[in-house]
Backbone bond lengths (Angstrom), bond angles and torsions (degrees), N, CA, C in turn:
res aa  C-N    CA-C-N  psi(-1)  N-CA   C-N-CA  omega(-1)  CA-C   N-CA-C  phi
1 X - - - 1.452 - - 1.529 108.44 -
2 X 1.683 114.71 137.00 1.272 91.11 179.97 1.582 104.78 -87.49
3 X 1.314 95.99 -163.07 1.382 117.31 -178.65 1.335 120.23 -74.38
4 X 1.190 128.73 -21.62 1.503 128.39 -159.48 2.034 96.29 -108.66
5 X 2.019 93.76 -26.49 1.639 84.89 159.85 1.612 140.76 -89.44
6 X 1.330 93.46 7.60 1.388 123.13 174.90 1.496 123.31 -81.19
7 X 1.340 91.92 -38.66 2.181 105.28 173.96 1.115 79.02 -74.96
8 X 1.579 144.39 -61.46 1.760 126.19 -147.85 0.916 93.07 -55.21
9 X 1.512 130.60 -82.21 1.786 139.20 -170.75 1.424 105.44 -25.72
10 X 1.211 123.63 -48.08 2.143 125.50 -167.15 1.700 87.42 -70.83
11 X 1.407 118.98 -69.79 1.630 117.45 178.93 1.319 124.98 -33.52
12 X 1.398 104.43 -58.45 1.627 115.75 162.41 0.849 120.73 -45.16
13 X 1.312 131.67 -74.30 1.955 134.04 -177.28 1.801 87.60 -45.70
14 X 1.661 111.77 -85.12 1.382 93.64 -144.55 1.561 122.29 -60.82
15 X 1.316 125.06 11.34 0.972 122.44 176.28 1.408 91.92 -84.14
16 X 1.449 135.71 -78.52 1.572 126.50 171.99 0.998 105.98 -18.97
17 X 1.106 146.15 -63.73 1.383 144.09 -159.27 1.719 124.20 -77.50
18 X 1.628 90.54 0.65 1.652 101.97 179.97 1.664 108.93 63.93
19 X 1.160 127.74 36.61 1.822 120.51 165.77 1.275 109.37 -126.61
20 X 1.576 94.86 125.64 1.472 97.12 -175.14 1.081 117.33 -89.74
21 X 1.416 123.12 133.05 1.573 136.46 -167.23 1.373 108.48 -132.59
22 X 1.323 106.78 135.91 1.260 115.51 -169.26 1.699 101.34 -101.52
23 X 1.701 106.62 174.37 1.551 104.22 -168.86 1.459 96.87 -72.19
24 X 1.248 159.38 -9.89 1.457 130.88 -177.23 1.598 85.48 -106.09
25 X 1.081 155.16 -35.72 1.547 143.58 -174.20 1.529 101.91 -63.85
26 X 1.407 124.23 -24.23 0.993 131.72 -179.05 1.626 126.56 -62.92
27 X 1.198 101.08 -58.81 1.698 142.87 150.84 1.159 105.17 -34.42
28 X 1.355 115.52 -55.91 1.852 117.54 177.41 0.995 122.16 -32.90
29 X 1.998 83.83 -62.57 2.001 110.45 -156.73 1.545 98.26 -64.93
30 X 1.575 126.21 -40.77 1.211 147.46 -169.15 1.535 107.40 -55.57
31 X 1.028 104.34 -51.92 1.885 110.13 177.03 1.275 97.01 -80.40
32 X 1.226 126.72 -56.37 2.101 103.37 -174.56 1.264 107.30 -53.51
33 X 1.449 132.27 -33.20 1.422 125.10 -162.85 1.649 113.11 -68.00
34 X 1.376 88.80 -48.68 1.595 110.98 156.70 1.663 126.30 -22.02
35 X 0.690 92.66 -54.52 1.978 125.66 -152.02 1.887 84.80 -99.44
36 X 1.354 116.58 -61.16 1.524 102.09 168.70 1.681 133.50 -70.32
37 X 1.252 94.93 -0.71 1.835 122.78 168.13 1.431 123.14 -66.71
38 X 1.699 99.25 -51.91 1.070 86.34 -168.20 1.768 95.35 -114.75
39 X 1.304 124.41 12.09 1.591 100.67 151.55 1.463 131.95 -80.91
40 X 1.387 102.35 -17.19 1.491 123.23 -171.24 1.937 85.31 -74.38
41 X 1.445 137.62 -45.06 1.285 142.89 -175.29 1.787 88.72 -55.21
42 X 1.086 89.03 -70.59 2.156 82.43 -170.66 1.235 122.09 -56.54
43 X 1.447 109.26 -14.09 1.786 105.08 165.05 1.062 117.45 -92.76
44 X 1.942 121.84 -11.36 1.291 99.26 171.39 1.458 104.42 -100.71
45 X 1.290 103.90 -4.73 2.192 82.72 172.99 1.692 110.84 -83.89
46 X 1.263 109.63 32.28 1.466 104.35 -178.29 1.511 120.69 -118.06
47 X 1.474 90.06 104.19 1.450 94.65 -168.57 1.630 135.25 -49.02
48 X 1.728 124.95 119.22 1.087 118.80 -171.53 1.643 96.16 -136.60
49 X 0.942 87.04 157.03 1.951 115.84 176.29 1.216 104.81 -100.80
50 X 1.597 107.89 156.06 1.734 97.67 -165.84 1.376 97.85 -94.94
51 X 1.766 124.66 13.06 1.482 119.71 157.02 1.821 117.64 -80.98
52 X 0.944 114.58 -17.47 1.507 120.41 157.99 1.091 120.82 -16.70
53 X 1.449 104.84 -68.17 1.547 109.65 -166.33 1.546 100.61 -157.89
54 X 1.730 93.99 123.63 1.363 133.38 -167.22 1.730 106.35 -62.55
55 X 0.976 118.33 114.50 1.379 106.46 169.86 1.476 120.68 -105.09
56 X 1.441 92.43 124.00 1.740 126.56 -174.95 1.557 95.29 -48.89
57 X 1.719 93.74 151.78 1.637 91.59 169.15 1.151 107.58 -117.63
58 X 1.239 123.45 145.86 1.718 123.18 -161.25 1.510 104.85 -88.29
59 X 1.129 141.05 110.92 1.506 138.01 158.90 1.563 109.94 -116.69
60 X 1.547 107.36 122.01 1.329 104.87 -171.97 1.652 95.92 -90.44
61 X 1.289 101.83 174.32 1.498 124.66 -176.85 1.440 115.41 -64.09
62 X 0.824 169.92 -171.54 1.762 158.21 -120.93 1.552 84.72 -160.73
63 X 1.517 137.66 108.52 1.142 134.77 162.86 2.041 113.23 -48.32
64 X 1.249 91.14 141.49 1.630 114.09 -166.96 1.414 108.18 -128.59
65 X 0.715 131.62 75.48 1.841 147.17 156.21 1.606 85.08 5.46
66 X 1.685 112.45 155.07 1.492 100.95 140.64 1.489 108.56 -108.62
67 X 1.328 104.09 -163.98 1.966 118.21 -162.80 1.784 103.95 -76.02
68 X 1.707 83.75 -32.46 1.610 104.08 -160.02 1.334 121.74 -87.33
């Protein structure tokens, strides 16, 4: 994606989203998004087997009232 369609997308959302962002806050969000674009790209071209990595089983803790 380039760059100049990347400020549209940050402008776009936060305007939907009602936050007002100014042109250098804009620029910010635009380069982190960036930068979280394309590492999220190198973790998914990285080949894994679904023996890789073990998936945990979630058991939460036994709910406990409090006193109070």
């Amino acid at each position: 994606m380039e760059e100049q369609d990347v400020r549209e997308y940050v402008k776009t959302s936060a305007r939907l989203l009602g936050l007002p962002l100014d042109d250098e806050q804009t620029t910010r969000v635009a380069t982190h998004l960036q930068r979280t674009a394309a590492m999220a790209e190198l973790l998914d071209a990285f080949p894994l087997l679904d023996d890789d990595e073990v998936v945990e089983v979630f058991c939460p803790a036994p709910y406990i009232p409090s006193p109070h």
